[in-house]
C-alpha positions as CSV (number, residue, x, y, z in Angstrom):
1,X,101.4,90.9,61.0
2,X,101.5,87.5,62.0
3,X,101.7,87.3,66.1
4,X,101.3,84.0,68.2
5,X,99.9,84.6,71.6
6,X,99.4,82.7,74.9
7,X,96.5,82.4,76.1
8,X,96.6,81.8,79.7
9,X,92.8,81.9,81.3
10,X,93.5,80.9,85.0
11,X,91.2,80.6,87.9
12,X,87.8,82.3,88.3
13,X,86.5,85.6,86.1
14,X,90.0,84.9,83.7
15,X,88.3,82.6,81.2
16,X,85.6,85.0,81.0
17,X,87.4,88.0,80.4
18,X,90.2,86.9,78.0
19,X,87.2,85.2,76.0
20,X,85.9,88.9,75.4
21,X,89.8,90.1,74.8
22,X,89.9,87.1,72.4
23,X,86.1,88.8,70.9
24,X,88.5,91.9,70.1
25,X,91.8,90.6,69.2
26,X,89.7,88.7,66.0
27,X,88.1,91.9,65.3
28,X,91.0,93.7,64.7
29,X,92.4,90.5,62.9
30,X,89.6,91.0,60.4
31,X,89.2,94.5,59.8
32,X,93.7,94.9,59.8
33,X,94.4,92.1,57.6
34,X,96.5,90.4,60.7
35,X,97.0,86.9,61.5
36,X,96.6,85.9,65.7
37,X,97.4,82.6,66.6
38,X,96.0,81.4,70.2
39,X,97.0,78.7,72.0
40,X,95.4,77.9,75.3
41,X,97.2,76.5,78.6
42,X,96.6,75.9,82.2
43,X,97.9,77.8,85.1
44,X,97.1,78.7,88.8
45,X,94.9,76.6,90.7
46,X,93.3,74.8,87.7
47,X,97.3,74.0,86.7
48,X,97.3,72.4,90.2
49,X,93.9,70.0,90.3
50,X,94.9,68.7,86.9
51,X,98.7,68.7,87.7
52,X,100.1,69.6,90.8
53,X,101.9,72.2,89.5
54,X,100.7,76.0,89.4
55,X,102.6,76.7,86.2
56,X,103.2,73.4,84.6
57,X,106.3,73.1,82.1
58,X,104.4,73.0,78.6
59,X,102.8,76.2,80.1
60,X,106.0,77.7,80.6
61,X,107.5,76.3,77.0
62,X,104.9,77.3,75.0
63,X,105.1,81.2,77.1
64,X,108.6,81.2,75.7
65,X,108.3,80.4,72.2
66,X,104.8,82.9,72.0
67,X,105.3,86.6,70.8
68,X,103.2,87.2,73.6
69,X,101.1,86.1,76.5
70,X,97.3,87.5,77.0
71,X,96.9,86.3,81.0
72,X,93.3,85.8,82.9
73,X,93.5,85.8,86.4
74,X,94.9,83.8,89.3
75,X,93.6,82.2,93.1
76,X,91.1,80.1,94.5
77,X,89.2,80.8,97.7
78,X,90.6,77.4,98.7
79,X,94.3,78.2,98.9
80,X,93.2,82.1,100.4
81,X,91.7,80.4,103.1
82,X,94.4,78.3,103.4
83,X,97.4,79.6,104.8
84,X,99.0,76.4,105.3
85,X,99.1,75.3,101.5
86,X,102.5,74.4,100.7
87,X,101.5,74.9,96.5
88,X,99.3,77.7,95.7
89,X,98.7,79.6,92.5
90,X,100.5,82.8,92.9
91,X,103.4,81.0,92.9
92,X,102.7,79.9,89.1
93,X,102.2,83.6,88.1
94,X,105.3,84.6,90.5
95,X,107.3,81.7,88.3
96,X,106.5,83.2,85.3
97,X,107.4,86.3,86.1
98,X,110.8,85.0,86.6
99,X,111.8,82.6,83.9
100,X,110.3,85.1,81.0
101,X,112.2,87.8,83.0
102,X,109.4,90.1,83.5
103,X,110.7,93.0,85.4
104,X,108.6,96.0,84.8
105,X,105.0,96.0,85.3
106,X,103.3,99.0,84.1
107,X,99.6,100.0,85.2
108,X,97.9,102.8,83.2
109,X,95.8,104.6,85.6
110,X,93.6,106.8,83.9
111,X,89.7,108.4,84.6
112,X,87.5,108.3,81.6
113,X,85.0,111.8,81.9
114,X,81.9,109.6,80.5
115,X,82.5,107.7,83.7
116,X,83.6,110.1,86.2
117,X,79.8,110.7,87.2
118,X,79.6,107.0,88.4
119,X,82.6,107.3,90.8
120,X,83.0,107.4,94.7
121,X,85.4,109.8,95.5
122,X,84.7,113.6,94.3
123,X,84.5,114.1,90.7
124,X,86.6,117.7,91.8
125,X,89.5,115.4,93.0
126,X,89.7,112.5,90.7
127,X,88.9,114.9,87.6
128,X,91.7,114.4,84.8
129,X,93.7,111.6,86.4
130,X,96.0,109.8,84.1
131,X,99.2,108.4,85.7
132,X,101.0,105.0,85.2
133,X,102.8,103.1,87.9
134,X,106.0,101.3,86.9
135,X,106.4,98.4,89.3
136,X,109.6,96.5,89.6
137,X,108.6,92.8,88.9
138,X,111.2,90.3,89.9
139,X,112.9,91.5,92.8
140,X,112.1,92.4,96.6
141,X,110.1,91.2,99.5
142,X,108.2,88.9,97.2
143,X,110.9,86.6,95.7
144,X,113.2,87.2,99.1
145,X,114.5,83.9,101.0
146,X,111.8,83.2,103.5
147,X,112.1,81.4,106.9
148,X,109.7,80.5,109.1
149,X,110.9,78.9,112.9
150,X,110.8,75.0,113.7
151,X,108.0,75.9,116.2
152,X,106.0,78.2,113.3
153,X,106.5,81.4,115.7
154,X,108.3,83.1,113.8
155,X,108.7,84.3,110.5
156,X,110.8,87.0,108.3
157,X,111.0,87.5,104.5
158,X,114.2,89.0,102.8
159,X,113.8,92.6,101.1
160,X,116.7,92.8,98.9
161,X,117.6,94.6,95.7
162,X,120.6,95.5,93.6
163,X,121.8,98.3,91.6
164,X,121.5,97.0,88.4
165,X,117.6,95.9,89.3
166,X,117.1,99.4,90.0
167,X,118.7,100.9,87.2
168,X,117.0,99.0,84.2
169,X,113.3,100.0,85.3
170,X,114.4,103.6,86.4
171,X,115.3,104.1,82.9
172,X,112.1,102.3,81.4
173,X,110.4,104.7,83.6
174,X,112.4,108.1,82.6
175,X,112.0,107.6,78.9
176,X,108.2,107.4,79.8
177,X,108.3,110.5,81.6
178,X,109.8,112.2,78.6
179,X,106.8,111.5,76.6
180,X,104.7,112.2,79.1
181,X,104.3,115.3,81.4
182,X,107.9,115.5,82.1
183,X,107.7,114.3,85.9
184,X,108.7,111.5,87.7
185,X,107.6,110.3,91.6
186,X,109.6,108.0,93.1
187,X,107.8,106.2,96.3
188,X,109.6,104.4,98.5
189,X,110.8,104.4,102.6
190,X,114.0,105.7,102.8
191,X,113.8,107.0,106.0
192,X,113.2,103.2,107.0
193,X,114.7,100.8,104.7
194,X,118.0,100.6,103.3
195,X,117.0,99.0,99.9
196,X,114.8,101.7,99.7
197,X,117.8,104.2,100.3
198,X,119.7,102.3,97.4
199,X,116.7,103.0,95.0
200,X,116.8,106.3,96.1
201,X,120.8,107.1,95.6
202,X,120.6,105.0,91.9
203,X,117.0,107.0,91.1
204,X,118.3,110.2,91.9
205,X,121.8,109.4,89.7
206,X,120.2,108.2,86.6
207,X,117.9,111.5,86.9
208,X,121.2,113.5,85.8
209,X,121.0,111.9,82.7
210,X,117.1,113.2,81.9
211,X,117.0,116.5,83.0
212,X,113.9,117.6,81.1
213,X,112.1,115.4,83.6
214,X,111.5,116.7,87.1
215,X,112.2,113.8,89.9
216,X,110.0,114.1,93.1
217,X,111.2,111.6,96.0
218,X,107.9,110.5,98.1
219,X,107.8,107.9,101.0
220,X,104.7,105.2,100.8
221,X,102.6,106.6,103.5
222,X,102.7,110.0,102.2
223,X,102.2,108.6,98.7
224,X,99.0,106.8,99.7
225,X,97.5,110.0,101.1
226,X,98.2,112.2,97.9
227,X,97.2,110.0,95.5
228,X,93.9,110.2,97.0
229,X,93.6,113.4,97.9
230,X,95.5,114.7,94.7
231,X,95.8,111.9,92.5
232,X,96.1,114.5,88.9
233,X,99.4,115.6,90.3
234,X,100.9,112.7,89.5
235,X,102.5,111.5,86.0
236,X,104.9,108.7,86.1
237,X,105.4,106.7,89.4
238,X,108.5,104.5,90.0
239,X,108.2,101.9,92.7
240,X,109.5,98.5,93.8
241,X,107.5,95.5,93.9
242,X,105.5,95.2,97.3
243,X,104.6,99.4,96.8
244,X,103.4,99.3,93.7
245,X,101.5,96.4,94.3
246,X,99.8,98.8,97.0
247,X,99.4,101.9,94.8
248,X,98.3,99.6,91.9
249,X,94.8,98.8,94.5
250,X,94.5,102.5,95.2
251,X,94.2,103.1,91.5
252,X,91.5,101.1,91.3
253,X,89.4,102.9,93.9
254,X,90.4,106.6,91.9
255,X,88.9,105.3,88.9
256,X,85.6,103.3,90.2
257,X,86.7,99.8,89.5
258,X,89.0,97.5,89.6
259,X,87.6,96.1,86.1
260,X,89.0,98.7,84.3
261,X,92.6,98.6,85.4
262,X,94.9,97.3,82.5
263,X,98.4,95.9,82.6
264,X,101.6,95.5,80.9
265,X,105.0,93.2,82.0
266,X,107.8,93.4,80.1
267,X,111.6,92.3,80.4
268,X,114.2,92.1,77.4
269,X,112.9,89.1,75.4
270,X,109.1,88.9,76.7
271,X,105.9,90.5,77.5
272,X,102.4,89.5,79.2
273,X,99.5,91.8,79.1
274,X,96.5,91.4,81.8
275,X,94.2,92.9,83.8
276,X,94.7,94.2,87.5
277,X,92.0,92.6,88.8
278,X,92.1,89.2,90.7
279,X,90.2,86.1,90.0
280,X,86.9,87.1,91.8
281,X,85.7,83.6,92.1
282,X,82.2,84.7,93.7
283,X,81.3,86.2,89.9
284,X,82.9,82.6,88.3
285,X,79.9,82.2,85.8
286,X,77.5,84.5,86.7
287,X,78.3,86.9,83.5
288,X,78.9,89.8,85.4
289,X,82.8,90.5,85.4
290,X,83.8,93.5,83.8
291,X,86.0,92.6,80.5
292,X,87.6,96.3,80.2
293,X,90.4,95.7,81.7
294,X,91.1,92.6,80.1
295,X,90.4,94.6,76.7
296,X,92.8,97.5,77.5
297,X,95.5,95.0,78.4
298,X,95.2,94.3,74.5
299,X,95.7,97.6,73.6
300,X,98.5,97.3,75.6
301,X,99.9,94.5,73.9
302,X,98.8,95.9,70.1
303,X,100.8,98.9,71.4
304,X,103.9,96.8,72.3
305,X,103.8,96.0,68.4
306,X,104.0,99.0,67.2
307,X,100.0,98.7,66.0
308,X,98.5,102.2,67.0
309,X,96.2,102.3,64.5
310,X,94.7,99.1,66.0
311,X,95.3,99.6,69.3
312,X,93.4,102.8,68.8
313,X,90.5,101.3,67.0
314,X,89.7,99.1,70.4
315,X,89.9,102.0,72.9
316,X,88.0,103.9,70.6
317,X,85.4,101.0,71.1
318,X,85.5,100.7,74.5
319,X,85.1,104.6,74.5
320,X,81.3,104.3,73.0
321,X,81.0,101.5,75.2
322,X,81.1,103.7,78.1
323,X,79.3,107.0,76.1
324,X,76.2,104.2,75.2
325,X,76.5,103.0,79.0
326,X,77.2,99.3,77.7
327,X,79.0,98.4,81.0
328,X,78.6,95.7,83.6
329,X,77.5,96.0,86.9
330,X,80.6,97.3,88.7
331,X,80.2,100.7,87.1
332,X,76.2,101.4,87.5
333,X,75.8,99.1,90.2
334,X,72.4,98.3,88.3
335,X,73.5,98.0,84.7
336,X,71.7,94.9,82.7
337,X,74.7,94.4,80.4
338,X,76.8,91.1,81.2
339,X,80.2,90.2,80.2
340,X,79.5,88.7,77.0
341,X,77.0,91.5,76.1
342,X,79.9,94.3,76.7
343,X,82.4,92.1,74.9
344,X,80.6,91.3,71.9
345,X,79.8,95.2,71.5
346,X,83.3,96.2,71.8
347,X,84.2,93.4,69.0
348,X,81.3,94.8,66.9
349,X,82.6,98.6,67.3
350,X,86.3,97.8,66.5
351,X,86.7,100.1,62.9
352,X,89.6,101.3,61.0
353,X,90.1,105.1,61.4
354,X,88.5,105.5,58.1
355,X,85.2,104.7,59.6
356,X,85.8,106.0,62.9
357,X,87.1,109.7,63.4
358,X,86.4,109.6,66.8
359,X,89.8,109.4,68.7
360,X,89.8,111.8,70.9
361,X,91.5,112.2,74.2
362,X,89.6,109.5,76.3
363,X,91.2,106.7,73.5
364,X,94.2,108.1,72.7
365,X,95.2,108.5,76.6
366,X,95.4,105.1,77.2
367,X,98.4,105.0,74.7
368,X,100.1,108.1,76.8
369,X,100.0,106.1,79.5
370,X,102.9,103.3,78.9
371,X,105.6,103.4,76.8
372,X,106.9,100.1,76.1
């Protein structure tokens, strides 16, 4: 298979970790008789010092005619401590969201036994987690019309959503659920919000139509206490935008790190794979980010392509990665492996299943968790 990809590195750790997903990607190229083309370009606050634009047009252009986009990581300490910056790099990543037409974000969240030891919370509680969160991208608080007073004392941002919105993720989301464990949480505040009692009249609809898949109606605040206190209970979560960014961090904390939280956004025509993570500008250089979840976003993506075989290959990798303990910091808190270190092992682990019987659970979870 022939696939042209976008390689979009961003602000701090991005470069660094799409380098090691790049490692991989020519791995599998090799040993799968595949053909990857990569093209770099700029984006987020890098985008802006060379252009003064977060997501410059030949960015956007060459997004559009790519099968797909591998993406880095976004912000600079300089616009977060600058809340009067009129141009700042989320905006970039908020753009392309839009104009590819993004509007489902899904987040495997999933705890890897070989790791569990390493964790803070309770191996008793966090013990066989595997849920995925499917966000809604492109609507909500985040892309509402925003105001702010002539005097700058006061502010509101617009919360809206339609039907139709709703409808196409619900369904992404149900079909996932069938192939799953057959249960589906929505979160939202219905008791509060009225968009969120339009997600919850359209939700509970379109359940009608999957009735092999149990639908359980939670609101945010009681969401964010189970998942911590129960987080295996869960399966498939449905969300809007601004929640599931929310639930998205708490995953992070049930599985250890934020390194190894992968991603997947998707719309009709397009589809961007990257990690959770942020840009982490303090570790810019210093060899120490975490790569996984950069990695796992391309078994996301070799997924998306119908490559299983492939896709299982890397997790498999990443799998005795974590057995041999060839992990960066953020897991042992005194580990001695760096970024490139962990990629270039993952790379060098990345078999055909004829060489490599070893797909068991841990790997093959990874491909439970999304359906895309």
């Amino acid at each position: 298979m022939q696939l042209k990809i976008a390689l979009l590195g961003g602000d701090g750790i991005g470069p660094e970790v799409l380098a090691q997903s790049v490692k991989c990607l020519k791995a599998v190229e090799e040993t799968f008789n595949h053909e990857f083309i990569f093209t770099k370009a700029p984006v987020g606050a890098v985008a802006i010092s060379n252009t003064g634009q977060p997501l410059p047009q030949e960015t956007l252009n060459l997004c559009k005619a790519s099968d797909a986009i591998l993406f880095g990581a976004i912000g600079a300490l300089e616009y977060d401590q600058n809340p009067e910056a009129k141009v700042r790099p989320e905006q970039g990543l908020l753009k392309l969201r839009k104009e590819l037409g993004l509007f489902a974000n899904i987040r495997p969240v999933k705890v890897f036994p070989s790791l569990v030891e390493n964790f803070l919370l309770p191996k008793k509680i966090i013990a066989g987690t595997d849920f995925v969160i499917y966000r809604e991208l492109t609507g909500g608080i985040y892309f509402g019309k925003k105001t702010l007073s002539e005097d700058g004392t006061a502010a509101s941002d617009l919360c809206e959503y339609s039907e139709s919105e709703i409808a196409r993720i619900t369904h992404m989301a149900f079909k996932a659920a069938k192939k799953r464990k057959k249960k589906l949480t929505l979160v939202d505040k219905a008791n509060v919000l009225e968009t969120s009692r339009l997600w919850r009249k359209v939700v509970t609809e379109i359940a009608e139509s999957y009735p092999e898949v149990a639908l359980e109606c939670l609101f945010i605040d009681n969401a964010v206490v189970q998942l911590i206190l129960n987080p295996s209970k869960f399966d498939v979560i449905l969300t809007d935008n601004m929640f599931g960014d929310i639930l998205s961090d708490q995953g992070s904390v049930i599985i250890g790190s934020v390194g190894l939280l992968p991603s997947a956004s998707v719309g009709t025509e397009n589809a961007m794979f990257e990690p959770f993570h942020g840009s982490y500008p303090q570790a810019k250089g210093k060899n120490i980010a975490n790569p996984v979840a950069s990695i796992f976003s391309t078994v996301l993506m070799l997924q998306h392509f119908g490559l299983y075989e492939e896709a299982n290959a890397v997790a498999s990798a990443v799998q005795k990665s974590f057995v041999k303990g060839v992990i960066t910091p953020d897991i042992l808190g005194s580990s001695k492996y760096g970024t490139d270190y962990v990629g270039d092992f993952i790379a060098e682990n990345i078999v055909d299943s004829d060489e490599n019987m070893n797909i068991n659970d841990e790997n093959i979870g990874l491909g439970r968790s999304t359906i895309i």
